[in-house]
C-alpha positions as a Markdown table, in Angstrom:
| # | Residue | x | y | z |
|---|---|---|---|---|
| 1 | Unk | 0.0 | 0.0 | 0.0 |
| 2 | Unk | 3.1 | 2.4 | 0.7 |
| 3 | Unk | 4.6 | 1.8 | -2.2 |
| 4 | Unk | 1.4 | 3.0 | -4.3 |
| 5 | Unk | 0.9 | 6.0 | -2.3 |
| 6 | Unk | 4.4 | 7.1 | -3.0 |
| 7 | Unk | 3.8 | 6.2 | -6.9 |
| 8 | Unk | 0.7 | 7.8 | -6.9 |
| 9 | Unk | 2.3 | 11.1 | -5.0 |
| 10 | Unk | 5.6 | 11.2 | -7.5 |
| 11 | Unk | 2.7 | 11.2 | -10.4 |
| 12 | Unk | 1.1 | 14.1 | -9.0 |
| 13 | Unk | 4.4 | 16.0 | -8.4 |
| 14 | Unk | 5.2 | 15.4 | -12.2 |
| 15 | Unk | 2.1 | 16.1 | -13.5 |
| 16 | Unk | 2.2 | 19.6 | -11.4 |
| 17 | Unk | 5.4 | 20.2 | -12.6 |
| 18 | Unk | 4.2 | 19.7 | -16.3 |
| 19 | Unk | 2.3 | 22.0 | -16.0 |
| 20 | Unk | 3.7 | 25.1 | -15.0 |
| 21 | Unk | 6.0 | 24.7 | -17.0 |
| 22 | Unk | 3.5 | 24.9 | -20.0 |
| 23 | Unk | 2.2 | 28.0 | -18.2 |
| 24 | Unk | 5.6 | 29.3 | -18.5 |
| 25 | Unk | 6.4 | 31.6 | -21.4 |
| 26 | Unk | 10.0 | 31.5 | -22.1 |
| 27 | Unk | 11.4 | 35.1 | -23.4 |
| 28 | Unk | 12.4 | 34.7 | -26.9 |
| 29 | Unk | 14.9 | 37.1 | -28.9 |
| 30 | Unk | 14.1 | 37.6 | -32.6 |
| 31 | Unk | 17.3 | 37.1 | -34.4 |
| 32 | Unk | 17.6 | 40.0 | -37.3 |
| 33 | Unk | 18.8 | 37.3 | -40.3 |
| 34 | Unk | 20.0 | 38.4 | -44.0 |
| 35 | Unk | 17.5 | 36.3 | -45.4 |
| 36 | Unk | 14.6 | 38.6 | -42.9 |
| 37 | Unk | 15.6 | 41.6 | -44.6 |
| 38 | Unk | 13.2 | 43.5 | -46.5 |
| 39 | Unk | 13.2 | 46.3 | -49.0 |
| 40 | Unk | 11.4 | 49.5 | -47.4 |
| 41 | Unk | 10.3 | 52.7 | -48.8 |
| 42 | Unk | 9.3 | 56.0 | -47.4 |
| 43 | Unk | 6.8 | 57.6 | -49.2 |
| 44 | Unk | 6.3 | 60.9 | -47.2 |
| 45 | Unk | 8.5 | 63.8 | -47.6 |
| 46 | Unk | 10.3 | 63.7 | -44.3 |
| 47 | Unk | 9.5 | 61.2 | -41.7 |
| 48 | Unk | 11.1 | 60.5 | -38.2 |
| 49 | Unk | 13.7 | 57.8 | -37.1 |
| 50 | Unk | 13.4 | 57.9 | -33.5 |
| 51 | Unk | 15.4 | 56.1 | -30.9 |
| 52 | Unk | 12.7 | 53.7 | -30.1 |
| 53 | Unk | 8.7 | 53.1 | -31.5 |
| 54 | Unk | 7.4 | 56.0 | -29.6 |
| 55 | Unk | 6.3 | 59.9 | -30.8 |
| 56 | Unk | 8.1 | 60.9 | -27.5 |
| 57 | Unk | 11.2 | 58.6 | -28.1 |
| 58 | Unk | 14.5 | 60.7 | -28.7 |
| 59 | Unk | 14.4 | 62.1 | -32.4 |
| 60 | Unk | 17.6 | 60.4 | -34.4 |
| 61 | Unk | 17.1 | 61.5 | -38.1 |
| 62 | Unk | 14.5 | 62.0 | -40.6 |
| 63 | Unk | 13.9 | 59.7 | -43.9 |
| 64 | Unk | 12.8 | 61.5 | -47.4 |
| 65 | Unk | 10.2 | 60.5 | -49.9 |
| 66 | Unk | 11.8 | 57.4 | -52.1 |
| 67 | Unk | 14.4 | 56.9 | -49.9 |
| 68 | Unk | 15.0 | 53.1 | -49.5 |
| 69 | Unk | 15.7 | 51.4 | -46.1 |
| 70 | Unk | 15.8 | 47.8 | -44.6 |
| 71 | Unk | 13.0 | 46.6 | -42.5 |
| 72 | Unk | 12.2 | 43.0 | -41.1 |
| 73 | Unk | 8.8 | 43.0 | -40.6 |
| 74 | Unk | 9.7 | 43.8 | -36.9 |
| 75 | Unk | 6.5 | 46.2 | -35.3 |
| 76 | Unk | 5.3 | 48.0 | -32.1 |
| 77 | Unk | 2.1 | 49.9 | -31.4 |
| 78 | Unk | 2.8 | 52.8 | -28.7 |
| 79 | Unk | -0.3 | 53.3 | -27.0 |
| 80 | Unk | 1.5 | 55.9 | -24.5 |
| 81 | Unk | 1.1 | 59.1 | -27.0 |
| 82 | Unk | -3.1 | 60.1 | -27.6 |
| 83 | Unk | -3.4 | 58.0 | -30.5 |
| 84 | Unk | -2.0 | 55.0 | -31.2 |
| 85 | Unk | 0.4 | 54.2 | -33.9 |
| 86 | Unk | 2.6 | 51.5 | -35.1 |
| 87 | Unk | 6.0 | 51.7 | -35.8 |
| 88 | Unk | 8.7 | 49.7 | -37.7 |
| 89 | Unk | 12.3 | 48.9 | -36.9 |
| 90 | Unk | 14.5 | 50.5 | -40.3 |
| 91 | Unk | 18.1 | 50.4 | -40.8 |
| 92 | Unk | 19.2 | 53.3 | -43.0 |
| 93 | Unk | 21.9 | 53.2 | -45.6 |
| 94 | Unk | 24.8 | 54.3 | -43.0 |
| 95 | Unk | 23.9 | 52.0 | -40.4 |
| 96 | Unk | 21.6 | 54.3 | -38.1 |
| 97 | Unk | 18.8 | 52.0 | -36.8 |
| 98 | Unk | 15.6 | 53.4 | -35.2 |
| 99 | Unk | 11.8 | 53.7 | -35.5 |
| 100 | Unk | 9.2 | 54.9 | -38.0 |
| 101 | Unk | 5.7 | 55.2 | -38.5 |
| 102 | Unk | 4.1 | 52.3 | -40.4 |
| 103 | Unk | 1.7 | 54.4 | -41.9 |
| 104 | Unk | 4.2 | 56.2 | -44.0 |
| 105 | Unk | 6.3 | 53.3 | -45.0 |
| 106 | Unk | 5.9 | 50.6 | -48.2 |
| 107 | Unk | 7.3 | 47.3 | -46.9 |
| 108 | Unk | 8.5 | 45.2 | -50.0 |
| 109 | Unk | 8.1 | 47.7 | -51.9 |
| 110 | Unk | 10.2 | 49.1 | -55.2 |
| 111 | Unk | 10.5 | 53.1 | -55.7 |
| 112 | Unk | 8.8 | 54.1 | -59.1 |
| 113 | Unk | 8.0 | 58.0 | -60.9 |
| 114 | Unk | 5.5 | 58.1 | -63.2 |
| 115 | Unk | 6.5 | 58.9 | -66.5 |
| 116 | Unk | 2.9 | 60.1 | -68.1 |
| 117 | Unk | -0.2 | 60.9 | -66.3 |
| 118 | Unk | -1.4 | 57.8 | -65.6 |
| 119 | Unk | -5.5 | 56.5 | -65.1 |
| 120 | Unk | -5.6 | 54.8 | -61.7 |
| 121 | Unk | -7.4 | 51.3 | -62.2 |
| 122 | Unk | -9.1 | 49.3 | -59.3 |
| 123 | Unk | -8.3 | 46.1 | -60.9 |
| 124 | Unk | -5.4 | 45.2 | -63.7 |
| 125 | Unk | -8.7 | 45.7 | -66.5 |
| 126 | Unk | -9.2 | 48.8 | -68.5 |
| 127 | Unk | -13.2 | 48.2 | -67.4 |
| 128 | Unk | -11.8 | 49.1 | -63.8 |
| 129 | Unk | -10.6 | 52.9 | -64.8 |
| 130 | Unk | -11.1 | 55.2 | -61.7 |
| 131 | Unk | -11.6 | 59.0 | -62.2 |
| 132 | Unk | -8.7 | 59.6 | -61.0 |
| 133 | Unk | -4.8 | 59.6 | -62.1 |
| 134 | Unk | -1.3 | 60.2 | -61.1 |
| 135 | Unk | 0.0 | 62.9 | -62.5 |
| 136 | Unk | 3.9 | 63.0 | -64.7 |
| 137 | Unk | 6.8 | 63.0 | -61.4 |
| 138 | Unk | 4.1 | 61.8 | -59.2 |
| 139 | Unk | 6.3 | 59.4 | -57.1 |
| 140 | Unk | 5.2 | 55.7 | -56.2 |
| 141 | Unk | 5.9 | 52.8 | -54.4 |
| 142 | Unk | 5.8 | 49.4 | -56.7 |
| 143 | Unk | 3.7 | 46.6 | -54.5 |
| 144 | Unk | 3.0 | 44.2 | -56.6 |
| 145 | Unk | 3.5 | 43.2 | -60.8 |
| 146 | Unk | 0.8 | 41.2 | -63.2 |
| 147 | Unk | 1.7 | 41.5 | -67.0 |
| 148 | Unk | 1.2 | 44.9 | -68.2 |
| 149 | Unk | 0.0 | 46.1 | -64.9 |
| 150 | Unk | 1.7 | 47.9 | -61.8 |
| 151 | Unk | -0.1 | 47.8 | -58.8 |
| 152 | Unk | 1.3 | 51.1 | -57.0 |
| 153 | Unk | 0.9 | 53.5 | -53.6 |
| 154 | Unk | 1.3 | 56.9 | -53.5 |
| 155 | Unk | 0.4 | 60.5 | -52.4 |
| 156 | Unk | -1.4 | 62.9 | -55.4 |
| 157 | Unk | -0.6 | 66.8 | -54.9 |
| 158 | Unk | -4.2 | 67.1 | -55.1 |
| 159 | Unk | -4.8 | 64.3 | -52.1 |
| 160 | Unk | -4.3 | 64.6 | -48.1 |
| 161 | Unk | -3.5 | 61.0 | -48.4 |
| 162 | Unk | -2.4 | 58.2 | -50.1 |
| 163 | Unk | -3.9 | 56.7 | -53.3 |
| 164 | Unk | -3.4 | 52.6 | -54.0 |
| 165 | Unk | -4.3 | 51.3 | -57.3 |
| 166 | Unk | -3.1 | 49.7 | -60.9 |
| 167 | Unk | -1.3 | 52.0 | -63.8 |
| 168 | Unk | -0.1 | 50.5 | -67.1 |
| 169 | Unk | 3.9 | 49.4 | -66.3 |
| 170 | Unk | 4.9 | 52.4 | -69.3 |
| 171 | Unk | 3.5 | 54.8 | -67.5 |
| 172 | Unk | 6.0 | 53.9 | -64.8 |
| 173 | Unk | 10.2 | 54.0 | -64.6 |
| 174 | Unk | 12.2 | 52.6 | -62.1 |
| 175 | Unk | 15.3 | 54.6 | -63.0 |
| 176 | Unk | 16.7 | 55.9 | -59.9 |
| 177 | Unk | 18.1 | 59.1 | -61.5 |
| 178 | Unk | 14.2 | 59.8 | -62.5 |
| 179 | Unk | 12.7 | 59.0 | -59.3 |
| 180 | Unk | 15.5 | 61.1 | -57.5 |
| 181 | Unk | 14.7 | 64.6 | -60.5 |
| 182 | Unk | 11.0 | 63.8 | -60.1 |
| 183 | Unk | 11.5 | 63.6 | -56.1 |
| 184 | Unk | 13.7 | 67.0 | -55.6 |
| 185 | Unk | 11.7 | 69.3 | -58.5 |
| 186 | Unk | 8.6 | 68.6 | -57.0 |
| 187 | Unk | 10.2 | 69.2 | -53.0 |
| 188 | Unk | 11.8 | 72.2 | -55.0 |
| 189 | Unk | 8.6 | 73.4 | -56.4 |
| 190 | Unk | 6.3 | 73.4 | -53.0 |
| 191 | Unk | 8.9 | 75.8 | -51.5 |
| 192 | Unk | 6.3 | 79.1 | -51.1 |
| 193 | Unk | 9.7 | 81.2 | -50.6 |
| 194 | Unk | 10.2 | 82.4 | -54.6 |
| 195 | Unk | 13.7 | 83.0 | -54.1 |
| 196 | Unk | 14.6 | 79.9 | -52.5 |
| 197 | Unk | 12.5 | 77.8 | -54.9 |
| 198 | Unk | 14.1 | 79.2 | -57.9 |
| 199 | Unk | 17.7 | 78.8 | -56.0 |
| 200 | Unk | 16.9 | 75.5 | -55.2 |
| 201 | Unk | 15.3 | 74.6 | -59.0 |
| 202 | Unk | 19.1 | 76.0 | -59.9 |
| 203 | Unk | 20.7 | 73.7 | -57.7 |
| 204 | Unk | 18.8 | 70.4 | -59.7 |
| 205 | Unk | 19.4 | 71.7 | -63.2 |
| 206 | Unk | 23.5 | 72.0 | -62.3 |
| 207 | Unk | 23.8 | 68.7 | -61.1 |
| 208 | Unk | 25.0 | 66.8 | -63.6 |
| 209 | Unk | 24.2 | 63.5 | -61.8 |
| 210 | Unk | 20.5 | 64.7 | -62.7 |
| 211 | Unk | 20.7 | 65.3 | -66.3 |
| 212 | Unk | 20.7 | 61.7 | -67.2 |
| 213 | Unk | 16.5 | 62.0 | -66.3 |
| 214 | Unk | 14.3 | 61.7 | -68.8 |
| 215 | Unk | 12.5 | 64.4 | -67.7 |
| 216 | Unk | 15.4 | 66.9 | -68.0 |
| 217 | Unk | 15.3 | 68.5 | -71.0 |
| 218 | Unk | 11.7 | 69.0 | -71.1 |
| 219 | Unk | 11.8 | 70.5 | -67.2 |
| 220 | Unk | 14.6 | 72.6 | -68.4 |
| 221 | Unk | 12.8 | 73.8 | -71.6 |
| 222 | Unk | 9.4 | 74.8 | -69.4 |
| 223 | Unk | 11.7 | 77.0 | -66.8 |
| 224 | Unk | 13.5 | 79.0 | -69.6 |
| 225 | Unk | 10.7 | 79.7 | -71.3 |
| 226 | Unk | 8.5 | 80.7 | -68.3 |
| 227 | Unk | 11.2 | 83.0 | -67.3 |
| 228 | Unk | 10.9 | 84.0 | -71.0 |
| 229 | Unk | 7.4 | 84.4 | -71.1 |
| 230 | Unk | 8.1 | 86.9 | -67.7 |
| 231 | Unk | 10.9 | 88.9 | -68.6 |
| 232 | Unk | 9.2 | 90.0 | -72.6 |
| 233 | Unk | 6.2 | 90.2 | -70.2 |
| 234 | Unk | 4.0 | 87.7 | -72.7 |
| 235 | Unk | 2.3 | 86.9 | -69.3 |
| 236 | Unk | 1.3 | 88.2 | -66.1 |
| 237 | Unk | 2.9 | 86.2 | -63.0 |
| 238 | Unk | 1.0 | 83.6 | -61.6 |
| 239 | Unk | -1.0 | 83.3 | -64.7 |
């Protein structure tokens, strides 16, 4: 009889035991592997890096519209600031490693410009035209390819936020010395200060890094003869 107590009382022990340690989550460290790493772009005009995913985390740098940076799908929601918002660990091209807002970021994504003003499509099918389009420089983010189609993300001048939809794939370039004219004339351009839009405008059209872009020659051509058009006083400003 003693000997099936004590078998009986070692069962319960290791059955007790069992259990807690099922109860028990172990702390687990997500390793950041090469093969993890993922292709991220910003598509807002300057977003921050912060120290960690929190709006009142030490600022560390900002990120520009097209700028490409290395995510791994690694994600927190602060729910300390008034609203809550998800950030995403980045690693920039120098090594600087921080936070930024989901929201504003296109994960497996590739940077695109549009070349032509393009008709925004619901579905890869002409019968799916929007009334909408993205307009020549308009800057993308690629998300996904299907034959002829592009499905794309981005922000129309006209919008307050972003626009996600299918374009026909020669409306689109992938160039990077495109994207990065497109990118800078249009940042140039919103510039209210006249003076330091034009400086900066001057700045663009002397790089000659920039004057590979296909759209160059035409932008050049427009400014000349708009400051043409002013200076023989063919038309009034801001006409």
């Amino acid at each position: 009889m003693k000997l099936y107590f004590t078998l009986a009382s070692l069962l319960l022990l290791s059955l007790s035991a069992c259990d807690k340690l099922q109860n028990t989550k172990p702390t687990v460290q997500k390793e950041h592997k090469l093969s993890e790493e993922t292709k991220t772009i910003c598509l807002w005009e300057e977003l921050s890096v912060r120290e960690s995913p929190s709006a009142k985390s030490k600022y560390l740098t900002s990120i520009y519209l097209g700028e490409a940076v290395t995510s791994w799908g690694e994600s927190v929601l602060d729910t300390n600031s008034q609203r809550e918002r998800l950030y995403t660990k980045i690693r920039l091209t120098d090594g600087t490693e921080g936070w930024s807002q989901d929201d504003f970021l296109a994960v497996d994504a590739t940077p695109g410009v549009i070349l032509n003003d393009a008709t925004i499509y619901k579905r890869p099918d002409l019968l799916t035209s929007t009334q909408t389009a993205f307009d020549r420089m308009d800057f993308v983010a690629i998300r996904e390819e299907k034959g002829e189609w592009v499905k794309v993300k981005g922000k129309r001048k006209e919008d307050q936020w972003f626009t996600t939809g299918w374009v026909k794939s020669t409306n689109l370039s992938t160039d990077l010395t495109d994207i990065s004219f497109a990118v800078l004339v249009n940042r140039a351009l919103s510039e209210n200060d006249k003076e330091v839009r034009e400086e900066k405008i001057e700045t663009i059209l002397g790089n000659t890094d920039l004057k590979p872009a296909v759209f160059y020659q035409d932008f050049t051509g427009q400014v000349y003869e708009e400051v043409e058009e002013v200076e023989t006083g063919d038309v009034g400003i801001g006409e």
